[in-house]
PATORKE-786317 format. One record per residue (C-alpha): residue in three letters; x, y, z; residue number from 1. Coordinates in steps of 0.001 Angstrom, whole numbers, plus 500000, padded with zeros to 6 digits. Each point is the difference from the previous one (the first is absolute). Example, Ala and Ser with C-alpha at 12.3 -4.5 7.8 and 13.67 -1.06 7.14 Angstrom:
2
R / ALA / 512300 / 495500 / 507800 / 1
R / SER / 501370 / 503440 / 499340 / 2
END
This chain:
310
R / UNK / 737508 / 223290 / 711400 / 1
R / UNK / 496649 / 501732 / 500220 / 2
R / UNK / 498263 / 497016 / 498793 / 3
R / UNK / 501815 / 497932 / 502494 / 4
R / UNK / 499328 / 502498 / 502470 / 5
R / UNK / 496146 / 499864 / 499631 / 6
R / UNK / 499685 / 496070 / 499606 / 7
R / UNK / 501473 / 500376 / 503106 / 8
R / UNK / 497751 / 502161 / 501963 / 9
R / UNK / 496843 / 498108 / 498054 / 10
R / UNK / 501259 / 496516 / 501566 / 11
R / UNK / 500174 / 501728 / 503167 / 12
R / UNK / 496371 / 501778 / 500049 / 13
R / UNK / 498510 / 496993 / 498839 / 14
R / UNK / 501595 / 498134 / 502691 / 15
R / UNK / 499107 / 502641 / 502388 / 16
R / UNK / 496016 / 499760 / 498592 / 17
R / UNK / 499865 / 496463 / 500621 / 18
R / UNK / 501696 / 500421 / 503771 / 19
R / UNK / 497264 / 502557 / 500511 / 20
R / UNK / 497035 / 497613 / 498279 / 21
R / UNK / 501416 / 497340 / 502147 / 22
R / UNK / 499995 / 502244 / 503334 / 23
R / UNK / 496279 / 501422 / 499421 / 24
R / UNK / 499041 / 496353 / 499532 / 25
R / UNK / 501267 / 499423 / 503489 / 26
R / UNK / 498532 / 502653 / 501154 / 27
R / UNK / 496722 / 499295 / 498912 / 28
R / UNK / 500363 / 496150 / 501279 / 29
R / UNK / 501357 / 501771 / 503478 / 30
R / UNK / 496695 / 502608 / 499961 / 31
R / UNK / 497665 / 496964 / 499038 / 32
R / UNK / 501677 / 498351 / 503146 / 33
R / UNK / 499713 / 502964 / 502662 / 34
R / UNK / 495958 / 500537 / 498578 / 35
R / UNK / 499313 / 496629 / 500492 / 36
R / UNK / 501944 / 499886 / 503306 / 37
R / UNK / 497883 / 503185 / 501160 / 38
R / UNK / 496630 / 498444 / 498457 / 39
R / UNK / 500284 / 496810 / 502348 / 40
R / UNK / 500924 / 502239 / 502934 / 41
R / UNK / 497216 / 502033 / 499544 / 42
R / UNK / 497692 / 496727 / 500147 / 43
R / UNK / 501599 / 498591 / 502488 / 44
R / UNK / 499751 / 503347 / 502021 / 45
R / UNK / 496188 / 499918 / 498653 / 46
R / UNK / 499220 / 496823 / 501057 / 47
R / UNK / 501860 / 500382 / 503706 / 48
R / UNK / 498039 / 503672 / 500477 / 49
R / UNK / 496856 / 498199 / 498854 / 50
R / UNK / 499560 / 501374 / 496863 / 51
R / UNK / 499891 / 497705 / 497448 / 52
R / UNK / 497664 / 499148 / 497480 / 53
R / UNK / 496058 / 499781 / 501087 / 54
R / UNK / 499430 / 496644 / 500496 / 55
R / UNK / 496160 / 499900 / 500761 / 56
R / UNK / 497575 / 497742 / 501213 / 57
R / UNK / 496644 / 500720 / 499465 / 58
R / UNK / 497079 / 499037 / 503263 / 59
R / UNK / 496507 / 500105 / 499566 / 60
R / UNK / 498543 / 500251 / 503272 / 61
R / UNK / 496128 / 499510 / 501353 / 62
R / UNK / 498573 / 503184 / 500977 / 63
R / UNK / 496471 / 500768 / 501524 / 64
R / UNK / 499014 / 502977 / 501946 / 65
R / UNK / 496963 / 499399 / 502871 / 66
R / UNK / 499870 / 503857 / 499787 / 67
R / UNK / 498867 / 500291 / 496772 / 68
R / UNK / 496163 / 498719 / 499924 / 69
R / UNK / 499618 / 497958 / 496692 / 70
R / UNK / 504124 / 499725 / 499257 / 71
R / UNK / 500513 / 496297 / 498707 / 72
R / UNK / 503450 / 498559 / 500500 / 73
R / UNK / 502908 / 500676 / 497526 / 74
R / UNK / 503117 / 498720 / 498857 / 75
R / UNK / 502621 / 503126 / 500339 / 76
R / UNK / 503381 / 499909 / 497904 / 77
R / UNK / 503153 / 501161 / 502038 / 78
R / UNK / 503147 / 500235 / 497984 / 79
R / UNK / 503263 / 499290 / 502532 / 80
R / UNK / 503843 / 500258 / 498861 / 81
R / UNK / 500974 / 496977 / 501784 / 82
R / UNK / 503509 / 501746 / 499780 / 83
R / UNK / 498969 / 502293 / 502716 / 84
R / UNK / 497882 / 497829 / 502215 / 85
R / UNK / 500680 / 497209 / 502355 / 86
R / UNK / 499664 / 496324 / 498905 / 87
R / UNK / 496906 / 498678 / 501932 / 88
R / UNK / 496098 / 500945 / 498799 / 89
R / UNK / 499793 / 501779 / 503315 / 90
R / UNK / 502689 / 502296 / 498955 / 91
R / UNK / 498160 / 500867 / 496592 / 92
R / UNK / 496466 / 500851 / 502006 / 93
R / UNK / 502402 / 502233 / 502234 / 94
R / UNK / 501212 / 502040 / 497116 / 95
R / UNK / 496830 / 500433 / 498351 / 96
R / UNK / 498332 / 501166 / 503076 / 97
R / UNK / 502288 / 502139 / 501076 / 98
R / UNK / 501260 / 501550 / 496520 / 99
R / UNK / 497100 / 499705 / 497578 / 100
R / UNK / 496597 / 499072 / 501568 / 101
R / UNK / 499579 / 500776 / 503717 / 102
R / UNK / 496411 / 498846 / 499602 / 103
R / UNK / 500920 / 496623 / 499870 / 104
R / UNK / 498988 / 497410 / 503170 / 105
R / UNK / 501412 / 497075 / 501021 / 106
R / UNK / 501288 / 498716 / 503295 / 107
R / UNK / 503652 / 499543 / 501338 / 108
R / UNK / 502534 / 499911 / 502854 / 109
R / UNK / 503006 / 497835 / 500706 / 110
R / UNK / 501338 / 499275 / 496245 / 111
R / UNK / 501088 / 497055 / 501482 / 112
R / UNK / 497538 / 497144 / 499610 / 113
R / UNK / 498793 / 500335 / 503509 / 114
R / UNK / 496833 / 501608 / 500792 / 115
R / UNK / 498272 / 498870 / 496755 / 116
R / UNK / 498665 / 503950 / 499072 / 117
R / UNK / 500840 / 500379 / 496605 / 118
R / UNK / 497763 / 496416 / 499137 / 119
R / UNK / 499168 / 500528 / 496062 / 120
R / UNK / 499517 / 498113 / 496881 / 121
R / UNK / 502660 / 500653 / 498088 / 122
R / UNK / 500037 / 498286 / 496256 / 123
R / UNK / 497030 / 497476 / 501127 / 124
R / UNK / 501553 / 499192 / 502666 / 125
R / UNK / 499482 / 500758 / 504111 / 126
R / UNK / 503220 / 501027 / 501377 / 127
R / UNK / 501814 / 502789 / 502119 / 128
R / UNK / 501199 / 502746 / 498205 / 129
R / UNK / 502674 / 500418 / 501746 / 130
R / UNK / 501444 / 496766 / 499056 / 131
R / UNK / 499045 / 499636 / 496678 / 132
R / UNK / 502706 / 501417 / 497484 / 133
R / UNK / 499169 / 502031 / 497066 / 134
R / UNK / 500034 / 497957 / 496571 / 135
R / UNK / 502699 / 502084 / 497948 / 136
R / UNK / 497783 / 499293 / 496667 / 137
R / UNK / 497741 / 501844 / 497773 / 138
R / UNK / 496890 / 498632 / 500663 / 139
R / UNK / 497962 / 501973 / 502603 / 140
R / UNK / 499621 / 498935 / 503684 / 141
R / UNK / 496225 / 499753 / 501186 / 142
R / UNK / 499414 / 500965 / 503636 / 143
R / UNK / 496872 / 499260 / 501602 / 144
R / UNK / 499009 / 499499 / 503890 / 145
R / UNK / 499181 / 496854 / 501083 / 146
R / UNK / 497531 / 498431 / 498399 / 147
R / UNK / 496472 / 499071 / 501091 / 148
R / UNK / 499914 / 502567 / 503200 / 149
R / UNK / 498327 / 503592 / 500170 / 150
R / UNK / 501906 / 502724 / 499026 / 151
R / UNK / 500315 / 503152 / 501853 / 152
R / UNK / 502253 / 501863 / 497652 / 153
R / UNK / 501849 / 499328 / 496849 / 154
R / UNK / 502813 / 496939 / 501726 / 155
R / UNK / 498860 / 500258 / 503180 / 156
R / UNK / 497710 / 496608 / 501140 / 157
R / UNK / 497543 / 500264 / 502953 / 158
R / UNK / 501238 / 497568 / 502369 / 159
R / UNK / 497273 / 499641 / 502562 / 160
R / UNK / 498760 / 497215 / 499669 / 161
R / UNK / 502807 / 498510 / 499793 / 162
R / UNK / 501350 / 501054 / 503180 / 163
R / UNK / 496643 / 499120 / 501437 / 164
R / UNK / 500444 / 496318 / 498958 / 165
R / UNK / 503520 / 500183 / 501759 / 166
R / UNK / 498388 / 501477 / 503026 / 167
R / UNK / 497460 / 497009 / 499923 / 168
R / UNK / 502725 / 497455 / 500776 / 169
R / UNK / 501023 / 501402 / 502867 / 170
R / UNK / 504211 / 500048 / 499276 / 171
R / UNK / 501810 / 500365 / 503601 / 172
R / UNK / 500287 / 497273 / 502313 / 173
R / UNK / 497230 / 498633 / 502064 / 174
R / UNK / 500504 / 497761 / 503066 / 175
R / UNK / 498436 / 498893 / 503181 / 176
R / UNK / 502536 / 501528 / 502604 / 177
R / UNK / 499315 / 503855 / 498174 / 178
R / UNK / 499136 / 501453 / 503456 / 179
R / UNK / 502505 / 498347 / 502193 / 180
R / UNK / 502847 / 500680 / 497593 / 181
R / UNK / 502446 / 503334 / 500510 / 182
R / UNK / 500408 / 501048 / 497230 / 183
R / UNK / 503215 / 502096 / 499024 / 184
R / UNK / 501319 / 497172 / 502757 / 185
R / UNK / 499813 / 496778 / 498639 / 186
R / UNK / 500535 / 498639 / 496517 / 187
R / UNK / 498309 / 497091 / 498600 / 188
R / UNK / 502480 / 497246 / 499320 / 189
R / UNK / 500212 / 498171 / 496597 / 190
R / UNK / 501935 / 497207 / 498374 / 191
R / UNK / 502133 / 500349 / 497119 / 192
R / UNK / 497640 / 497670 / 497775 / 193
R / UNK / 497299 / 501725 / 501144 / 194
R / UNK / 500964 / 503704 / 499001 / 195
R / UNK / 501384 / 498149 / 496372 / 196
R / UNK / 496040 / 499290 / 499868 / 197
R / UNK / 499527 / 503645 / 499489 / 198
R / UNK / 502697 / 500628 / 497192 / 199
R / UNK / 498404 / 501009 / 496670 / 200
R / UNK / 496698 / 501345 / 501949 / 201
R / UNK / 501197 / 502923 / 502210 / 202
R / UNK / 501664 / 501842 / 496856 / 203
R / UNK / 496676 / 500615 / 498468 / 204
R / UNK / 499437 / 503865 / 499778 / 205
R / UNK / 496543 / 499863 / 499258 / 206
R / UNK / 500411 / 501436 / 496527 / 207
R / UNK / 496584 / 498632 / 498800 / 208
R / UNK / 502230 / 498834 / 496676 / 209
R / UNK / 498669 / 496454 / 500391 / 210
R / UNK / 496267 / 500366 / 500969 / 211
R / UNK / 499400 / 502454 / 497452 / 212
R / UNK / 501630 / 497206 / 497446 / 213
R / UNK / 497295 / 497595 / 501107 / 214
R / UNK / 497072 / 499230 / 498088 / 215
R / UNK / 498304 / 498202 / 502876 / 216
R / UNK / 500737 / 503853 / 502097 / 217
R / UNK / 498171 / 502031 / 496956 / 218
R / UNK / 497151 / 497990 / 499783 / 219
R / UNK / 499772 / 499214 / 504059 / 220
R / UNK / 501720 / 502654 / 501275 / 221
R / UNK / 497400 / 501232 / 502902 / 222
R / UNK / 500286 / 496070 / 501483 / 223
R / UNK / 503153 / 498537 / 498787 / 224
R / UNK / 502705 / 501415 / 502074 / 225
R / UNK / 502669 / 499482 / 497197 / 226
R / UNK / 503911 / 499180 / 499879 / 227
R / UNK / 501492 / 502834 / 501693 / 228
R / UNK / 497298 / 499726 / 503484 / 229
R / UNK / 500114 / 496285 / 499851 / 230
R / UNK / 503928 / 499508 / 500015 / 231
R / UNK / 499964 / 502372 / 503145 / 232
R / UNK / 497357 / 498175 / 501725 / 233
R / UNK / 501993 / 496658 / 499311 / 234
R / UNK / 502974 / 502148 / 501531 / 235
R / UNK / 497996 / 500026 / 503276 / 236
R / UNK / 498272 / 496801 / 499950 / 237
R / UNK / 503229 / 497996 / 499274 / 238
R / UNK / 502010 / 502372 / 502775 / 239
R / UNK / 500690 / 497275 / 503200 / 240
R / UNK / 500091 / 503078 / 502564 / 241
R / UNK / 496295 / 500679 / 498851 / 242
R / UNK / 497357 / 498189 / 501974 / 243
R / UNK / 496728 / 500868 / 498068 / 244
R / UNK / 500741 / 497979 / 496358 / 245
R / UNK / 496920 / 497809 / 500362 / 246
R / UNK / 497982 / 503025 / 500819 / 247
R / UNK / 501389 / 501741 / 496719 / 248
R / UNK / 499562 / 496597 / 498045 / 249
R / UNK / 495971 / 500223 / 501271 / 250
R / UNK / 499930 / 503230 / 498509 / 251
R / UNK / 500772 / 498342 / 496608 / 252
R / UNK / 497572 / 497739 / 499645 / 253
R / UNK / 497962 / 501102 / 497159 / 254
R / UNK / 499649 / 499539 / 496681 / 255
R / UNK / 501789 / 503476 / 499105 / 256
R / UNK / 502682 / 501340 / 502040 / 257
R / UNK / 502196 / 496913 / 498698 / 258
R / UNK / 498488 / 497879 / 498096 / 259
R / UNK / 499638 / 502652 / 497002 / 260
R / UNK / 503395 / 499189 / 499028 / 261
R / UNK / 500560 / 498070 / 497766 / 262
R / UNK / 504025 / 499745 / 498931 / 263
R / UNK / 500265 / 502428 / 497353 / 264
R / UNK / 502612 / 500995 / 501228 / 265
R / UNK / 500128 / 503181 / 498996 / 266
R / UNK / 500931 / 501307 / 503143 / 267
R / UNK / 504003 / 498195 / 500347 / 268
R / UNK / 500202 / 501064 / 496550 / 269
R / UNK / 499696 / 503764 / 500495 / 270
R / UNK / 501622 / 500238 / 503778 / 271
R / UNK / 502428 / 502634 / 499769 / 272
R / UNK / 501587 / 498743 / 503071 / 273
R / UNK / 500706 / 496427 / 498314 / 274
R / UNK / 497290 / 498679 / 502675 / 275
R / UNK / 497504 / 496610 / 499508 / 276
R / UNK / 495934 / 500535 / 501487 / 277
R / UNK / 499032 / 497804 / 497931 / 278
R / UNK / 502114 / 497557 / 502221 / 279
R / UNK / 498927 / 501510 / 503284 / 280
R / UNK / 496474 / 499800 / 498895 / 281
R / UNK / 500528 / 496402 / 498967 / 282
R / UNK / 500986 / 499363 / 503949 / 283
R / UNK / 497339 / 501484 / 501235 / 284
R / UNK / 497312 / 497589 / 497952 / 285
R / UNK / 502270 / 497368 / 501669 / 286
R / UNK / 499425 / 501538 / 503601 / 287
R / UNK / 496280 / 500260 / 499255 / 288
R / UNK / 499721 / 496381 / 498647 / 289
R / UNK / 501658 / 498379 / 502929 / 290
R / UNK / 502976 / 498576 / 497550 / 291
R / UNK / 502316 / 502009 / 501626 / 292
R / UNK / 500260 / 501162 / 503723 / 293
R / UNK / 501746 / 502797 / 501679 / 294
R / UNK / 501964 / 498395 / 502414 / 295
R / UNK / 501639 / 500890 / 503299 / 296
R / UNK / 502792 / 502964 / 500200 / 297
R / UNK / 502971 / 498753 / 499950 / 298
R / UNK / 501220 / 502491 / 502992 / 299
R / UNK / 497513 / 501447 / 502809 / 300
R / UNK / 500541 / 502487 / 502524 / 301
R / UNK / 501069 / 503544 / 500374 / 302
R / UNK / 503470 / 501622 / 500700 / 303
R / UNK / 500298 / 503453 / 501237 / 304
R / UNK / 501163 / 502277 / 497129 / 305
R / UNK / 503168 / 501318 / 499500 / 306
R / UNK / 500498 / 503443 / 500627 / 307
R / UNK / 502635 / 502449 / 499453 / 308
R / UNK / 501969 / 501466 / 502917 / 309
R / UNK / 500359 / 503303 / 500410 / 310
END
């Protein structure tokens, strides 16, 4: 009976062993479950709070300081976790002037592709900033200003003469009835076909992206008046409520304000605002050569302007 007795109680511990083998085998399998549960949680909290793994991007930006006699210009490395930074180029020059170099220059306002501040050559080519998103590779972004144009600090382009060439074509409307006219009063009338005239001119922002792309505006820049200036002054010249085109045209007859282009191209290329002066430039040769003409508005008159009431 003893013998009996303790095959009995063997069967039953062994079965009792392998119940317990089998249970801390599900145990572990249930443990290995809940860690790897947690683990993913913890990324996926990571990633929501913004704290995943560095992901950076490495730009090496043109740097040259006027206040230090005998500096030469540098190429500076900025290291950016894209993870914590916004997606545009604009966004990256934000965080490393406000959280690593506060020495560092460059112009900006809207963010929104409008007033043409943050103009730059960004990876070879001219752009916005603001509107150029950041390359999520490993190879380094090269920021320079734009090319071929006095510097006054680091990004930042002197745009004088530029803006002096602008001023030169005279951009507001110019007609014979100027002193007879009340203005705030009257508004000049204009035909539907007419105003489409104007699509793809009156965007420009005056960015400088396209005559600093120019070859013909490096090498000519004090007489050529370039893209940007020449697309505007087509804006005028081609506008049926101005009265002064032929007087404008006069004022490009010489061998450089137009005629220096030569249909690179460059300019539509680089247009961050998807504009053509190459095109506009083309019509002006056209106006200047007599194959094309102007042509009579399509609408003339004045209406008195519609005003709010109080």
């Amino acid at each position: 009976h003893f013998y009996k007795s303790f095959q009995i109680l063997h069967r039953m511990s062994s079965t009792a062993a392998i119940r317990g083998s089998k249970l801390c085998s599900s145990l572990s399998q249930l443990q290995l479950s809940v860690r790897g549960a947690a683990a993913a949680a913890e990324a996926q909290g990571a990633a929501a709070w913004g704290l995943r793994a560095e992901k950076v991007k490495t730009f090496a930006i043109y740097r040259w300081n006027p206040e230090k006699p005998g500096d030469k210009p540098v190429m500076q490395d900025y290291k950016v976790d894209l993870n914590n930074c916004g997606p545009m180029v604009l966004d990256a020059l934000n965080k490393i002037k406000n959280e690593m170099d506060p020495t560092l220059t460059f112009r900006r306002s809207c963010r929104e592709g409008i007033c043409g501040s943050c103009a730059m050559n960004i990876g070879g080519v001219n752009t916005l900033a603001c509107l150029t998103k950041i390359e999520a590779t490993n190879k380094a972004t090269k920021i320079y200003p734009l090319p071929h144009m006095y510097v006054v600090k680091d990004l930042v382009p002197d745009m004088n003469h530029f803006y002096e060439q602008y001023r030169s074509i005279q951009p507001w409307l110019q007609r014979e009835d100027e002193g007879s006219r009340n203005h705030g009063e009257q508004q000049l009338l204009q035909s539907t076909e007419d105003r489409a005239k104007l699509d793809g001119l009156y965007e420009c922002i005056l960015c400088a992206c396209c005559s600093t792309s120019c070859p013909s505006y490096w090498w000519n820049g004090e007489k050529y008046l370039g893209p940007a200036v020449l697309m505007q002054a087509y804006r005028w010249i081609i506008d049926s409520r101005d009265q002064h085109s032929v007087e404008r045209l006069d004022k490009l007859r010489d061998p450089f304000s137009v005629y220096r282009c030569h249909t690179i191209m460059n300019c539509t290329k680089t247009c961050p605002k998807g504009l053509n002066p190459g095109k506009a430039i083309a019509e002006i040769k056209k106006l200047l050569a007599g194959i094309a003409i102007k042509g009579e508005p399509g609408l003339k008159g004045t209406a008195p302007v519609t005003q709010a009431v109080e």
